[in-house]
N, C-alpha and C positions, 0 to 999 in steps of 0.2 A: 859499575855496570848500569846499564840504563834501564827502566822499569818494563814489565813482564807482566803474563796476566800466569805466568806458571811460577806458583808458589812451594816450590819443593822439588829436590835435585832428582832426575829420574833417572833412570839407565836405557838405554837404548839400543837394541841390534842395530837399526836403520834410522836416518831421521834425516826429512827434508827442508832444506833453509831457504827459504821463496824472499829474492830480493828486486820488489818491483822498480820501474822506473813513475815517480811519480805524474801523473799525466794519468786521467780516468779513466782512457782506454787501455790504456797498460794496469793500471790497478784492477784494473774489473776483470780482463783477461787472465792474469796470474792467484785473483783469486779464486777464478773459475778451477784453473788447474787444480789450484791446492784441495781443493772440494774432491776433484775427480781422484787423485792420489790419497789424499786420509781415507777413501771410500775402500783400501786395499789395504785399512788397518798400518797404516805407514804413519807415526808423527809429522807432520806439517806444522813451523815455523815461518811463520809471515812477519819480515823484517822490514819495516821501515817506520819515520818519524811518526811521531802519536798523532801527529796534521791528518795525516794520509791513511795511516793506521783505521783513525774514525771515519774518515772520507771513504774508502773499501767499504768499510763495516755500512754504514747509512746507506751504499749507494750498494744493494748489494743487488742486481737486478736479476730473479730469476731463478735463484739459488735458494733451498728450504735452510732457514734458522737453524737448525738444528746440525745441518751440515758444518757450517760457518760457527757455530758453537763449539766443532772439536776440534779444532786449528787453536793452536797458539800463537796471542799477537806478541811481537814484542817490538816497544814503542824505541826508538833510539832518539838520541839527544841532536839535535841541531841551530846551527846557528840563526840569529835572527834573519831575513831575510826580507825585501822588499816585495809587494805586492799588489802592483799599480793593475788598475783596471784594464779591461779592452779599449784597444780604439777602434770603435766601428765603422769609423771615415778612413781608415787605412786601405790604401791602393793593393796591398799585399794582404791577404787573411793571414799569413803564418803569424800563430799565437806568441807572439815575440814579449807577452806581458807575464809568460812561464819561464822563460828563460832566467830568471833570477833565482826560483827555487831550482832549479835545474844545476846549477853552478854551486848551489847551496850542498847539493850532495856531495862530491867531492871531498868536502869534510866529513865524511863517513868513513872512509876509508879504516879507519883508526879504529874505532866501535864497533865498527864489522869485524875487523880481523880479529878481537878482542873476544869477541860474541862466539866466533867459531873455534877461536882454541880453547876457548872453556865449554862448547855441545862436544867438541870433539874425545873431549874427555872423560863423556859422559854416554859414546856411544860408538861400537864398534867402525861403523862409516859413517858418512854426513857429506850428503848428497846436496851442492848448492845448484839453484836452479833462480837465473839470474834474468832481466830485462838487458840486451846486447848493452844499453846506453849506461848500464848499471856494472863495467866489465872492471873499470877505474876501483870501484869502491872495492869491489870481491875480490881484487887480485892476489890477496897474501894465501886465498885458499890453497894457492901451489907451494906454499909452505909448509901445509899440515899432511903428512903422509896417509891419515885415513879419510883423506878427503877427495873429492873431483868435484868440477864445476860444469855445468851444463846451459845451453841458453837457449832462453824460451822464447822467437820470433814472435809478436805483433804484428806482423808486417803480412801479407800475402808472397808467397812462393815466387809469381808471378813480379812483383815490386823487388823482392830480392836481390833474382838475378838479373832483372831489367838495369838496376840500381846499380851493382857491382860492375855491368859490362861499360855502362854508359861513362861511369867513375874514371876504368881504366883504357877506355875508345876500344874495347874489344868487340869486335861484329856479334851479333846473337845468332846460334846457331838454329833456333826456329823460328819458322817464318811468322813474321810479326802483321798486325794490324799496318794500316794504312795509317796515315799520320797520328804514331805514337810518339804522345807530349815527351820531349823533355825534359829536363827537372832544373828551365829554369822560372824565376818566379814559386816555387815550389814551396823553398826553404829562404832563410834568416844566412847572412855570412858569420852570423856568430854558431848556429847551430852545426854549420860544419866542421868548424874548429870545437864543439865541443866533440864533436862525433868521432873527431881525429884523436880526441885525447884517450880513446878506445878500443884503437886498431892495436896498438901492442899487447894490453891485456886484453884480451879478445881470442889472443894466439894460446891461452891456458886452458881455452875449454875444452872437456874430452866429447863432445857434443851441438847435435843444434833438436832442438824442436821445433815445430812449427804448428798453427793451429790452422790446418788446413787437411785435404783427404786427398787421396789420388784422382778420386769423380770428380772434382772442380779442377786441379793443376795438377794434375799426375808428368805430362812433359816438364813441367817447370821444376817440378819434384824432384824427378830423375838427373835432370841436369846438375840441381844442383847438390845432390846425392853422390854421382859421379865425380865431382870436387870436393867434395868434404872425404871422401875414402882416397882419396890421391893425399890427402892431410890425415889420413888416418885416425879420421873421426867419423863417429856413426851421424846419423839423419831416421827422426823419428816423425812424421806427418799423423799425426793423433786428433786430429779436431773433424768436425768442431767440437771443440769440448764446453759449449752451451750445454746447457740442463735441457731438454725440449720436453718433457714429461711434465702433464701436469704444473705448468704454469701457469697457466691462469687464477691455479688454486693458490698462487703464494701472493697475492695482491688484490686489494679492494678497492685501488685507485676509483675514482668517479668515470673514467675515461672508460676505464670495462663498462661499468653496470649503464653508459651511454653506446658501448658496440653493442652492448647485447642487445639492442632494440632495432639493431640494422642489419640491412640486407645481407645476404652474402657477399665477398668480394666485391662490397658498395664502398668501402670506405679508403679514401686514399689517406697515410701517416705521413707529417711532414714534419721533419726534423734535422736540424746539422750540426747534431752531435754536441760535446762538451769545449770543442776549442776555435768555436766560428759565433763571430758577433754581424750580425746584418746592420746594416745604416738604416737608418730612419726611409733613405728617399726605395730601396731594395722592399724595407719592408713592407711599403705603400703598395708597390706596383705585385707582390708574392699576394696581398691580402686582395687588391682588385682582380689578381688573375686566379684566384682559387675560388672567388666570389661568381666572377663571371660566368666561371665554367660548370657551375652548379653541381658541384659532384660533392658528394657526403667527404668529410676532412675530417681531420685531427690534426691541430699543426703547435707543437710545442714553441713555447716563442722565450725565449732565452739569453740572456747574455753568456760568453764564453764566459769556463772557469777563469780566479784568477788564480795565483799559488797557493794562497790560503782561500779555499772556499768557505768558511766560517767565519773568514775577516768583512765585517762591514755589510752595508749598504751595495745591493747590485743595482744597474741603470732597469728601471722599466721599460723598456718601449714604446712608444706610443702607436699604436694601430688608427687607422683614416674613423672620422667622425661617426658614430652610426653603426661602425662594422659590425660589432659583435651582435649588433639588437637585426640587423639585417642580415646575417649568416643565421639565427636561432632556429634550428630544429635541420641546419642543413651544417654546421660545424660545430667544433666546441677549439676553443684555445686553450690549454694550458700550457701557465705561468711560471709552473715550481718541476719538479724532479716528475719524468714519467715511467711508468714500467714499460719500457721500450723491448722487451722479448714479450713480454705479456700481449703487448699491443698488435707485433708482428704473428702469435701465433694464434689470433684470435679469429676465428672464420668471416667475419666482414669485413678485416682488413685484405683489401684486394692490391693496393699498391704502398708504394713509399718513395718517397721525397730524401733524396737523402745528397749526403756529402763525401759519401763513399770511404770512410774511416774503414778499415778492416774489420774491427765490431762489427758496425753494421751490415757489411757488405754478408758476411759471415752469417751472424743474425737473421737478414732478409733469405740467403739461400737457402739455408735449414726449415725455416717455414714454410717455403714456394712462393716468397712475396716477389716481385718481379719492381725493378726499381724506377725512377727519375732521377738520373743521375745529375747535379750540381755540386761537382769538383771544388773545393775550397785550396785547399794546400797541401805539400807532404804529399803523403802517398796516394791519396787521392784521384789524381790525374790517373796514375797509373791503374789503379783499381776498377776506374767506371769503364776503361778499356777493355777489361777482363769481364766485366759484366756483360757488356753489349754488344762488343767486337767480335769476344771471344765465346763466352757461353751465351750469349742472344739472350739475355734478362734483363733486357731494360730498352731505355730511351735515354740520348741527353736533353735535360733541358738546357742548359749551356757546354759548348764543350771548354776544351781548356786552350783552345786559342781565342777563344772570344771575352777570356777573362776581364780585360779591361774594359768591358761595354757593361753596361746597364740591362739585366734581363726585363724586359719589358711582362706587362699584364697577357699582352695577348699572346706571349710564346709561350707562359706560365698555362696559360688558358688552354689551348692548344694541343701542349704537350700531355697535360691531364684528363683531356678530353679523349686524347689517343689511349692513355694508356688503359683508362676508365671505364671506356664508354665505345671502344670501336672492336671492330675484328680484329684487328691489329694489337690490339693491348690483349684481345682473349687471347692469340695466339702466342705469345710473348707468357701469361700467367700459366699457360701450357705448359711450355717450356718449364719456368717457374717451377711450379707443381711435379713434374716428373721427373728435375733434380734433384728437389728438395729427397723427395723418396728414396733415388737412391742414395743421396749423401746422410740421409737420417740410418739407414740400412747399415752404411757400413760402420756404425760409432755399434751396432749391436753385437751381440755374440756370435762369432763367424764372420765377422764385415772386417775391410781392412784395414779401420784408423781403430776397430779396438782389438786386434791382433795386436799393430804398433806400439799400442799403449801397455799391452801387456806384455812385448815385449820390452818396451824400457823400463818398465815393472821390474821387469827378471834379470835386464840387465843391471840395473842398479841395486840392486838386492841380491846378487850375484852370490856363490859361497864364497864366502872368504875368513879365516880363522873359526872354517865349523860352523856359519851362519848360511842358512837356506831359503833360496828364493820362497817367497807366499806362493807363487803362482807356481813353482816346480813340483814345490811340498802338497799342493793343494789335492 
């Protein structure tokens, strides 16, 4: 067996086996979950390699220690794997320099199954709650009779069914935005073939989750609600399962104790996530056009992860001569890991910069942050659609036909200055603002993503051999 941080054989009525797909936004989202589920006295096992394992744990944004303390990790064995840097002269942003550990999982398979017939032994049920791309590795779960497997969407609602119908040229049966991207340029041709290697086990799940509510995609919800009961599998929309309480309190980055001294809804956040490297000539023209338009920033400046983020050397950036001495007292850059919920729910954050990863998108709505959307890859396109098209929270700075041009300083300028600084962006932080509310609403008691939740609560903890729901018994 592979190492554990649980040192002694337990017994268990219930216990849930969280197998993330490694990719930050998928590890950060699944171990939001695991938080929100041990919160209802449920054991929570968080499986994957001790890489990734520490990478969850270090990057844990927004989440109290102490929560993340009663989860058990357990590290699995894997093979050596490659992992070469970004390239940030690539015409394509998909993160193609993940795809080696990505293939690396596959060899899981084996350790997983191994890992659940010996919890399964040890606990009346054993509830897997899996990443879709993670469906390869968990599939021997339909071998163990007190088992089911469940899968936990990353993705938005909205991306889903987009995603499915586009796959099989099926028409969408509601009415869509005006020139909705695509999905090509999106993705890698290897990433489809790995996606393919998922569709069979995929068909074992008694389930879908998704971290989304009905107030942001309830039509998309429903649609694909109505498909999943024609397969005879439930559909649970429980998000966002962000922490929004007192966050601010779990972090001392320098980047707070620099909001705290600004206006309200003065400071725009710029950031594109863990799996988007900008070019030298991109990040000249982002750093003149956030300069020019003189509006308080924060802009994280990063290279994407590589497979092993603890391996090596990252590339620094280099920012235009001068810049940082000539933005002082009107931006701050940081260079390393930021509390990106902290940052969003902090009242002088008024916009964000973003790349529209479902993290984020999710992230900014929950707060009331209203976006600048700069579509990178993946789901992306589709997302900043749902943002601005569909619930009016945002702007593009580029859309996703203009991917192969150069964003220029003064549409950077521009689009910051609208968002920032005019009618037009307060109206839009409006907007913002009086979703956020009621999407923070329904995660409460009485609201309807923590009914859902407590419904899959009850449903997975169901009786069975004389075993009672927490929430029936309650």
């Amino acid at each position: 067996m592979a190492s554990s941080n649980d040192t002694h054989e337990i017994s268990y009525e219930f216990v849930v086996i969280m197998v993330p797909f490694p990719v930050q936004g998928h590890l950060n989202q699944l171990l939001q979950l695991s938080c929100l589920i041990s919160s209802y006295g449920i054991p929570v096992h968080y499986v994957s390699s001790a890489i990734h394992n520490r990478q969850a744990k270090v990057r844990t944004n927004g989440l109290n220690p102490l929560d993340v303390a009663k989860l058990h990790f357990h590290d699995l064995s894997t093979p050596a794997f490659d992992s070469p840097p970004p390239n940030p002269d690539s015409t394509n942003k998909f993160p193609v320099q993940l795809q080696p550990v990505w293939y690396s999982t596959l060899s899981l398979r084996q350790p997983v199954a191994e890992y659940l017939k010996h919890i399964s032994m040890q606990a009346k049920r054993v509830v897997v709650i899996h990443d879709p791309l993670m469906s390869v590795v968990v599939q021997d779960v339909a071998s163990i009779p007190n088992a089911d497997s469940y899968v936990f969407n990353c993705i938005s609602a909205y991306f889903h069914s987009s995603f499915v119908r586009q796959s099989l040229g099926k028409p969408f049966p509601i009415e869509q935005p005006k020139n909705l991207p695509t999905f090509e340029g999106c993705f890698s041709d290897d990433v489809f073939k790995f996606g393919a290697l998922q569709d069979e086990p995929m068909k074992y799940r008694a389930g879908d989750i998704f971290n989304t509510c009905r107030a942001i995609e309830g039509p998309f919800i429903d649609l694909i609600e109505r498909e999943d009961a024609a397969e005879n599998r439930k559909l649970w929309a429980i998000g966002p399962i962000l922490p929004s309480k007192s966050l601010s309190a779990n972090s001392q980055h320098k980047c707070l104790e620099w909001l705290d001294k600004q206006a309200r809804n003065s400071v725009i956040y710029v950031s594109f996530g863990t799996s988007t490297s900008l070019s030298d000539e991109e990040i000249k023209e982002l750093a003149m056009g956030l300069e020019q338009s003189k509006q308080k920033f924060i802009w994280v400046l990063r290279d994407a992860d590589k497979g092993n983020v603890f391996d090596g050397e990252v590339r620094r950036a280099e920012l235009p001569d001068g810049f940082v001495e000539r933005v002082k007292g009107l931006g701050m850059v940081v260079r390393d890991w930021a509390p990106q919920p902290e940052i969003l729910a902090h009242p002088a954050t008024g916009g964000f910069m973003s790349h529209c990863g479902w993290n984020s998108c999710i992230e900014s709505i929950t707060m009331g942050v209203p976006i600048a959307a700069w579509p990178m890859h993946s789901d992306q396109p589709i997302n900043s659609m749902l943002i601005i098209e569909i619930l009016k929270t945002g702007l593009f700075v580029r859309e996703w036909g203009q991917r192969g041009e150069l964003v220029k300083a003064s549409t950077i300028e521009n689009v910051v200055k609208r968002l920032m600084a005019s009618e037009e962006g307060n109206e839009i932080r409006k907007r913002a603002e009086e979703l956020a509310a009621v999407v923070r609403l329904s995660t409460e008691e009485g609201g309807a993503s923590k009914a859902e939740l407590d419904s899959f609560i009850t449903h997975i903890t169901r009786e069975q051999d004389g075993a009672t729901s927490p929430i029936s018994s309650a």
